[in-house]
C-alpha positions in Angstrom: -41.2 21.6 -42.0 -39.2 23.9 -40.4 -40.3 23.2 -37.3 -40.2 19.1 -37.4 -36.8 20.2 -38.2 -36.4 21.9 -34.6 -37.8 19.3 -32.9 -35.9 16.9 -34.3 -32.6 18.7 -33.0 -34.1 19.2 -29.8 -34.7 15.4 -29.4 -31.2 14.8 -30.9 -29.6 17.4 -28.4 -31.1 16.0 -25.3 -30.1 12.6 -26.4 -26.3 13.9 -26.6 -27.2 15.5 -23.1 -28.3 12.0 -21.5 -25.7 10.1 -23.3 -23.2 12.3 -22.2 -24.3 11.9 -18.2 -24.5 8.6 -18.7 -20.8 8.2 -19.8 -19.9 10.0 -16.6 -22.0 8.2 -14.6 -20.0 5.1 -16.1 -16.8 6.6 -15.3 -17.3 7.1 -12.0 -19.1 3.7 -11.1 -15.7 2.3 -12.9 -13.7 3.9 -10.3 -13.1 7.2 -12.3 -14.0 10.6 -11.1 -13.9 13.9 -13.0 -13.3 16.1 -9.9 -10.7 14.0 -8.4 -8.7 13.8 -11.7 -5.8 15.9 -13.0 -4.3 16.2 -16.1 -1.0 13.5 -16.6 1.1 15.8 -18.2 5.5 15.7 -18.6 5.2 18.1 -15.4 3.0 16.2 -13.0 3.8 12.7 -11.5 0.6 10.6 -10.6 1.2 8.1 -8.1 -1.5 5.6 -7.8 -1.9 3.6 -3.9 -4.5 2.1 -1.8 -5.5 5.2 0.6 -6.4 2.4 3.3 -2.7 0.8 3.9 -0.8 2.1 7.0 1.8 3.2 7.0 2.9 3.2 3.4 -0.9 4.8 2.5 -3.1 6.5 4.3 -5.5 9.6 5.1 -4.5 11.5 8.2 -6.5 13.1 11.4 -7.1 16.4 9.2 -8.1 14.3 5.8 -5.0 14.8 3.6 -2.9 11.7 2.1 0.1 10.7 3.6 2.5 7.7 4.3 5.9 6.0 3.6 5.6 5.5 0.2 3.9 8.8 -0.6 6.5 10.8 1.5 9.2 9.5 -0.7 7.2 10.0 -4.1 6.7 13.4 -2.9 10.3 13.8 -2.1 11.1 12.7 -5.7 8.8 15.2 -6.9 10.5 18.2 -5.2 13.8 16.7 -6.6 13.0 16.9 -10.2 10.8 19.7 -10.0 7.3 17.7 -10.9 3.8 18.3 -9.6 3.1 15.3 -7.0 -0.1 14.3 -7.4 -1.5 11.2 -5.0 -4.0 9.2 -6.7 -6.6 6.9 -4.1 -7.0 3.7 -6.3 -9.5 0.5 -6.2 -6.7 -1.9 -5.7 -8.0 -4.5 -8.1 -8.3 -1.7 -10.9 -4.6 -0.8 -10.6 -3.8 -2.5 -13.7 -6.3 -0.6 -15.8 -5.6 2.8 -14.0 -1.7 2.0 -15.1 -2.8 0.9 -18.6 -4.6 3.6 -19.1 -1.8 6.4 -18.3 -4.1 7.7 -15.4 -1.4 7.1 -13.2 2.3 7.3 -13.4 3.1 3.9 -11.2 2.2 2.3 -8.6 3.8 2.8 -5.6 2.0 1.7 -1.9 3.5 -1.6 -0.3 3.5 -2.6 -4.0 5.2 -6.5 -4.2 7.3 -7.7 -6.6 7.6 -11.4 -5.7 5.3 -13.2 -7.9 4.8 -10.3 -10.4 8.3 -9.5 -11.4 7.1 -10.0 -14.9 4.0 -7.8 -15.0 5.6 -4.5 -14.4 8.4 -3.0 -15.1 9.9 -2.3 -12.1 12.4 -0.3 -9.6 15.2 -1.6 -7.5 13.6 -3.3 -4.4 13.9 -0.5 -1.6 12.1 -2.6 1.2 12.0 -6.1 2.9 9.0 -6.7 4.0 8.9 -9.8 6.8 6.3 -11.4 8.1 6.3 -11.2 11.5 4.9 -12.1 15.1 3.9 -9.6 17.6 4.1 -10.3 21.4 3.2 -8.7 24.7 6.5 -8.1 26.1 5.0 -9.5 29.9 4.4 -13.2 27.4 8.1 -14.7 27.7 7.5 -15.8 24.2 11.3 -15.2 22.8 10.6 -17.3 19.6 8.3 -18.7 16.8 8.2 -22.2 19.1 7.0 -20.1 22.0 3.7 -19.8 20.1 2.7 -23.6 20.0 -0.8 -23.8 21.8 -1.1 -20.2 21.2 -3.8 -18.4 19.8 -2.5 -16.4 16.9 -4.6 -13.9 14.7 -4.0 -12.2 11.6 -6.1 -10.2 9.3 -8.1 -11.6 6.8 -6.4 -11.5 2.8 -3.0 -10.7 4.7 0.4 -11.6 3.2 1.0 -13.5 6.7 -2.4 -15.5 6.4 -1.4 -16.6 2.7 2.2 -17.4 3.9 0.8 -19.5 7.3 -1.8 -21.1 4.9 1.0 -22.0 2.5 4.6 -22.6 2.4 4.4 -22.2 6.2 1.4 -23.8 7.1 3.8 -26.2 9.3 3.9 -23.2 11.3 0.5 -22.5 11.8 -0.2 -26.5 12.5 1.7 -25.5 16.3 -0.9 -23.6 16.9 -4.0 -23.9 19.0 -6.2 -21.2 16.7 -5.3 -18.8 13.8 -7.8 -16.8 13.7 -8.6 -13.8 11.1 -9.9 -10.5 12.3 -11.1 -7.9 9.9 -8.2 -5.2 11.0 -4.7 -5.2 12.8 -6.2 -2.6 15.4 -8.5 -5.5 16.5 -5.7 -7.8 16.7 -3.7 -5.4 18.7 -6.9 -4.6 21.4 -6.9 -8.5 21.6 -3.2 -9.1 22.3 -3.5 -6.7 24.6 -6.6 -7.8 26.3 -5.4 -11.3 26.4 -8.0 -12.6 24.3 -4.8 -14.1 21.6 -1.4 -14.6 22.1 0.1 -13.4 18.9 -0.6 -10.8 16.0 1.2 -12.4 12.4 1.3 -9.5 10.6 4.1 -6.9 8.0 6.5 -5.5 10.1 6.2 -2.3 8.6 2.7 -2.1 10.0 3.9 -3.7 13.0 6.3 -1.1 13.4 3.8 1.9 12.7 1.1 0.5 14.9 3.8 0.0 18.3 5.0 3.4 17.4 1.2 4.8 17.2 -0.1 3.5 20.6 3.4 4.2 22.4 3.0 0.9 23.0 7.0 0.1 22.6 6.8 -1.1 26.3 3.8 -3.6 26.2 4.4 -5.4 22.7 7.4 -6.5 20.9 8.3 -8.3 17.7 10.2 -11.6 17.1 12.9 -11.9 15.7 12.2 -14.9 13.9 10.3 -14.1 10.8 7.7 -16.3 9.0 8.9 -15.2 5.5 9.7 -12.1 3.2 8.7 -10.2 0.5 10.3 -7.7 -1.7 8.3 -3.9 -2.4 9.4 -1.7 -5.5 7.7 0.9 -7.6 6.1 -0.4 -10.6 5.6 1.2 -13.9 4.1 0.0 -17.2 6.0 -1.9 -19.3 8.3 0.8 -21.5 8.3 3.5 -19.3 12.0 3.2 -18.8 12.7 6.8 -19.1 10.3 7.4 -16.2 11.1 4.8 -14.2 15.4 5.1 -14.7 14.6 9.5 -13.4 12.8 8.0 -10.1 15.3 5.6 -9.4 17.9 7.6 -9.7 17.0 9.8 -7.7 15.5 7.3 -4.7 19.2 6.4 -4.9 20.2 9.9 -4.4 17.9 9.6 -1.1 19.0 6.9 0.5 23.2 7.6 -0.1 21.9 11.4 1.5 19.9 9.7 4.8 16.8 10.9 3.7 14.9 7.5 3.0 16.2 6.7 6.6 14.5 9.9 7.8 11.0 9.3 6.1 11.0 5.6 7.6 11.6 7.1 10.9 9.0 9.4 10.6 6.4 6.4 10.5 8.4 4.7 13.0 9.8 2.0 10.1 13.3 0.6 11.6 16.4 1.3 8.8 16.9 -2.6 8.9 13.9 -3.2 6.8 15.2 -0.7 4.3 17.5 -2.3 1.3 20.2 0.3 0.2 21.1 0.6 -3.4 
């Protein structure tokens, strides 16, 4: 009896065992992963962001997270005495992640026109155009320059939405707009002469000139296509949290230090909106 008994708990044990690497097996096909994750505590200030978004996201030459957005989190951090922790996120699971407590906010490029009721949010700190890059040698000065141009853009872009929607009469000039799978194919192209034009942020227009010290060969138009509006969103009732970090990203800018940051990633002060 005895040992039925033992065999039983054996069975029962490795069922736990299996059940339990199954769970984690779940967690990190959901996106979750127990190495990467750290403990969201009153100390320690998660910020969640696409690790693939340049310049506001992104992992460096030596494999550390950096960016815009994260150098400013950071800077908030340092202020208030927290723990900065940068959290890579699947982008479509940044709802759940934020749901969940996971992360603190979002905070990467982050839009608030169209979702200004799904998050509570921060002060808009960044107008985001969309704009048109040039080769400087082009004589194209303005937005009519590009009729009969080739134009490309990357694919799921907020320029491609805008030229395929309220703006479309814009793209209807053209001879082609075209979607590539990345803006460093559209910039090898301009340059090559295989388009005319690159619709694209200008914040990632701005990083990727800077990058190639290319401030001589390409150049942006002043005309833009239209404009969107980035802030820092929280979950709904975290008003505490999000009041502290506003606060002090108002201390930052009235000091210069949003300025410096943006200049770091090569991010012109005009595209910055002070408090």
């Amino acid at each position: 009896m005895k040992k039925k008994i033992g065999i039983i708990l054996a069975l029962v044990l490795i069922s736990c065992m299996m059940v339990g690497t199954a769970s984690a097996g779940l967690f990190d096909f959901l996106g979750g992963s127990s190495n990467n994750a750290t403990a969201n505590d009153n100390s320690t200030f998660i910020v969640g962001f696409d690790a693939e978004f340049p310049p506001y996201g992104f992992k460096d030459a030596n494999g550390s997270y950096t960016g815009f957005d994260l150098d400013l989190a950071k800077e908030v951090c340092e202020r208030n005495n927290w723990t900065f922790k940068a959290q890579p996120i699947d982008w479509d699971a940044k709802d759940a992640e934020l749901d969940s407590g996971s992360i603190d906010c979002i905070w990467n490029g982050f839009t608030i026109d169209g979702r200004e009721n799904d998050y509570l949010w921060s002060n808009p700190y960044f107008d985001n155009k969309q704009i048109f890059v040039v080769k400087k040698e082009s004589n194209i000065s303005d937005i009519s320059g590009l009729k009969d141009k080739i134009v490309e853009t990357q694919k799921d872009s907020s320029a491609l939405a805008a030229l395929q929607g309220d703006n479309k009469t814009i793209a209807d000039t053209f001879k082609t707009l075209t979607e590539v799978a990345d803006y460093n194919t559209a910039f090898m192209d301009l340059e090559s002469g295989a388009c005319d034009a690159v619709a694209m942020d200008v914040g990632v227009a701005e990083y990727q000139i800077t990058q190639k010290n290319a401030t001589d060969k390409f150049i942006i138009l002043n005309e833009s296509i239209t404009t969107e509006k980035y802030g820092v969103g929280f979950k709904k009732g975290n008003t505490e949290l999000k009041d502290q970090v506003q606060k002090t990203l108002d201390e930052m800018f009235k000091d210069g230090n949003v300025t410096k940051i943006a200049q770091k990633y090569g991010i012109s002060e005009d595209a910055l909106i002070q408090p």
